[in-house]
C-alpha positions as CSV (number, residue, x, y, z in Angstrom):
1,X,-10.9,-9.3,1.3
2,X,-7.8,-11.3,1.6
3,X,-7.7,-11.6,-2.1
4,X,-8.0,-8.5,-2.5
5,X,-5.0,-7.2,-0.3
6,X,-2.5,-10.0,-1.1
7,X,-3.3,-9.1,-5.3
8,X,-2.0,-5.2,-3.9
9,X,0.4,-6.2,-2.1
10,X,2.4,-8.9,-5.0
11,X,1.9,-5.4,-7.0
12,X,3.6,-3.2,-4.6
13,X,6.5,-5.5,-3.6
14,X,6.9,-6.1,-7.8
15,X,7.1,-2.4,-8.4
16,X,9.8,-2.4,-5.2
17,X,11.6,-5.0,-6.4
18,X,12.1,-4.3,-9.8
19,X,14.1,-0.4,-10.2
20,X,11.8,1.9,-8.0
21,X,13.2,1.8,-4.6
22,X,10.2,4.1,-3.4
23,X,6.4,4.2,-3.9
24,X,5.5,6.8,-6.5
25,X,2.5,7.8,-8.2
26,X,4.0,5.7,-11.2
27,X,3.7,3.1,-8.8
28,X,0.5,3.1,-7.7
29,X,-0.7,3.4,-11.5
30,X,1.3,0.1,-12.4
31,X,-0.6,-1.3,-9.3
32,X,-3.9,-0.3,-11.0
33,X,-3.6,-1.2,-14.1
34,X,-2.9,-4.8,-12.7
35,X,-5.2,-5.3,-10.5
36,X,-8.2,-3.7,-12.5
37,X,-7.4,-5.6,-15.3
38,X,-8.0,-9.0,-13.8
39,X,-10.1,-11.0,-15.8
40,X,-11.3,-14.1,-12.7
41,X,-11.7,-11.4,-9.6
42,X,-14.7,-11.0,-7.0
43,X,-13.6,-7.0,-7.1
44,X,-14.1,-4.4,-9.7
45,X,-11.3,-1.4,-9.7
46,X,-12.4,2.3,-10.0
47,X,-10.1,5.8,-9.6
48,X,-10.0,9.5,-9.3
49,X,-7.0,11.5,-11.0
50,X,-5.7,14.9,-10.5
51,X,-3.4,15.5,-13.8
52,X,-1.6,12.0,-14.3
53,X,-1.7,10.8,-10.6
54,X,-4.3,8.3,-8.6
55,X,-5.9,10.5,-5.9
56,X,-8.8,8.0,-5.0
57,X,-8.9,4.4,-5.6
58,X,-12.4,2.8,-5.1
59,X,-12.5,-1.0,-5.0
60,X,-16.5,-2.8,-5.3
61,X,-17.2,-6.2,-4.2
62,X,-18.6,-8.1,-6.7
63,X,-22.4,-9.6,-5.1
64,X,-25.2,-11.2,-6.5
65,X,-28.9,-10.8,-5.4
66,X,-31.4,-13.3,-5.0
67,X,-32.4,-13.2,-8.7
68,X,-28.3,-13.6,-9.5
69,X,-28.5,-10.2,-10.6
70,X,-24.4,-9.0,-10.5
71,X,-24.2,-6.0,-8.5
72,X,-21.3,-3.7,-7.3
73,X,-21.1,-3.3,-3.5
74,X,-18.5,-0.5,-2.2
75,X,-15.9,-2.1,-0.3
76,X,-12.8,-0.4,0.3
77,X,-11.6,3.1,-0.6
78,X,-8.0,4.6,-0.4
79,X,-6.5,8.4,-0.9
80,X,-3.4,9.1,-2.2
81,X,-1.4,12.5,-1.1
82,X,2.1,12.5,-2.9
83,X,5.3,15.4,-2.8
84,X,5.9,17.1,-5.5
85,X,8.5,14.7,-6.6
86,X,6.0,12.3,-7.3
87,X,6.5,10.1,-4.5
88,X,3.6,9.0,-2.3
89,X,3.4,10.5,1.0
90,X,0.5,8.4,2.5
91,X,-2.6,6.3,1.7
92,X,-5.4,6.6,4.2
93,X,-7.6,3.9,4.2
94,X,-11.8,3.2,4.4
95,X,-14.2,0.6,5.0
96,X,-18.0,0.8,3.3
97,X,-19.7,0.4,6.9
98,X,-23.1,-1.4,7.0
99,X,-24.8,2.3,7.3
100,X,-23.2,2.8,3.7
101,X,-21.0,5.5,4.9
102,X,-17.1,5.3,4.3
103,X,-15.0,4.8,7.5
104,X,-11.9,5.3,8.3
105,X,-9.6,3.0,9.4
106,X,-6.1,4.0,9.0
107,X,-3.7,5.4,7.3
108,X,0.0,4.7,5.6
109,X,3.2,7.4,5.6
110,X,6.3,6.9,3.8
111,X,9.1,9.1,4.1
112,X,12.2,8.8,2.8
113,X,15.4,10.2,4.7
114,X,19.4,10.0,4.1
115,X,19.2,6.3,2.4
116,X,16.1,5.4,4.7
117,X,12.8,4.3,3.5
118,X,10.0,4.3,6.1
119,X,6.3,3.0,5.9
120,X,4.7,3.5,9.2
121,X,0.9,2.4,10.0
122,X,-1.7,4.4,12.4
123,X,-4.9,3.2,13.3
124,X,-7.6,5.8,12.7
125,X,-9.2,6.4,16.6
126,X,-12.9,7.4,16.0
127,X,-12.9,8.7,19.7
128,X,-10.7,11.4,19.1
129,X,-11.4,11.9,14.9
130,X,-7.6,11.5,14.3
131,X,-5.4,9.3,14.0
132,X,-3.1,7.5,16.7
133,X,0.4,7.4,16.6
134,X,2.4,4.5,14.5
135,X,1.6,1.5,15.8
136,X,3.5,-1.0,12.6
137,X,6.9,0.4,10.8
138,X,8.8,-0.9,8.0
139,X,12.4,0.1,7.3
140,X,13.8,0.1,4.2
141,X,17.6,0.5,3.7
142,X,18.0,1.6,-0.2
143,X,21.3,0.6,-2.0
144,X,22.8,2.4,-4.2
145,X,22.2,0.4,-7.3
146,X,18.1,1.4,-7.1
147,X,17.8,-1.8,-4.6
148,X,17.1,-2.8,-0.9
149,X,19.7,-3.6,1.1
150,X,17.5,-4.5,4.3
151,X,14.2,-4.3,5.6
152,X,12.8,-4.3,9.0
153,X,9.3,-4.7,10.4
154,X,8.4,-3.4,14.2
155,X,5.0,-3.8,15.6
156,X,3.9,-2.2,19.1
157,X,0.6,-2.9,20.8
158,X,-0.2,0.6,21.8
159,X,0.8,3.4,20.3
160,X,2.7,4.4,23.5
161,X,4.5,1.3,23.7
162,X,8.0,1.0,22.4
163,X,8.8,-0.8,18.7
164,X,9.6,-4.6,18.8
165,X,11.1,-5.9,16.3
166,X,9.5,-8.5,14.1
167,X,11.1,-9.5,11.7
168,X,14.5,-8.5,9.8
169,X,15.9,-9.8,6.3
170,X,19.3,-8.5,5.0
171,X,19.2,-9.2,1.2
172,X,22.5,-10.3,-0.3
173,X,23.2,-8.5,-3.6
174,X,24.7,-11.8,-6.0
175,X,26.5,-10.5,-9.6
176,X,25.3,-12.6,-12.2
177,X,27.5,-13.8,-14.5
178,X,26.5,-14.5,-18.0
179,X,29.7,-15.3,-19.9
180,X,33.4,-15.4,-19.3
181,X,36.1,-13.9,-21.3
């Protein structure tokens, strides 16, 4: 599983880095096409489209059986909701539980407001059928050359708790000089 999230995640922060400063459907396709085109992986790539976006993204476990017959066990499965901008709104995420039904664990927003770029986490409370307030943020602040200027990451134990902060970088935009008059 750890594979599986740290081959999405090198996608996303690529697509970040490089000119989108936002998630976009655009993005999520790049992130696709990489990862399901992996030749050595233990997980296969499959996905649902609406018109030229990525609604549902199935990913299958590679497994073999005790004759080493290579089978496809569901693993994880994530929905997309976008604006009509293209950008991605949120990505709720699910588990294949041992029953074989798909469960709910969380779910992703990103919103984008007055040079702000947010990605908050809520854990998905099966008490209730909903989910619980933020519990992880990330804030993105975008600079005006299609980069990031700085990002902060808060974490709070309970979703009543206030934010601490985790972690901060400010990233130092360097010209790069390639000749001289």
């Amino acid at each position: 599983m750890k594979k599986i999230i740290i081959a999405i995640i090198i996608a996303i922060a690529s697509a970040m880095s490089s000119n989108a400063q936002v998630l976009t459907s655009e993005t999520i396709k790049n992130v696709y096409e990489t990862v399901s085109h992996q030749q050595k992986s233990d997980f296969v790539f499959n996905a649902e489209w609406t018109a030229n976006d990525i609604t549902t993204m199935y990913i299958y476990k590679k497994v073999s059986d005790r004759n080493g017959i290579l089978m496809l066990k569901p693993h994880l499965k994530y929905e997309y909701a976008y604006a009509a901008d293209g950008t991605l709104t949120s990505r709720v995420a699910y588990r294949q539980s041992d029953s074989q039904d798909w469960m709910c664990t969380g779910r992703h927003d990103y919103t984008l407001d007055n040079g702000l770029y947010f990605a908050e986490y809520s854990r998905y409370n099966r008490s209730t059928n909903s989910f619980d307030e933020p519990v992880e943020k990330m804030v993105y602040m975008l600079a005006p050359n299609d980069g990031v200027d700085y990002v902060g990451c808060y974490h709070r134990e309970l979703p009543t708790a206030p934010y601490q902060i985790v972690s901060e970088t400010t990233i130092a935009h360097q010209s790069l000089l390639l000749a001289e008059k």
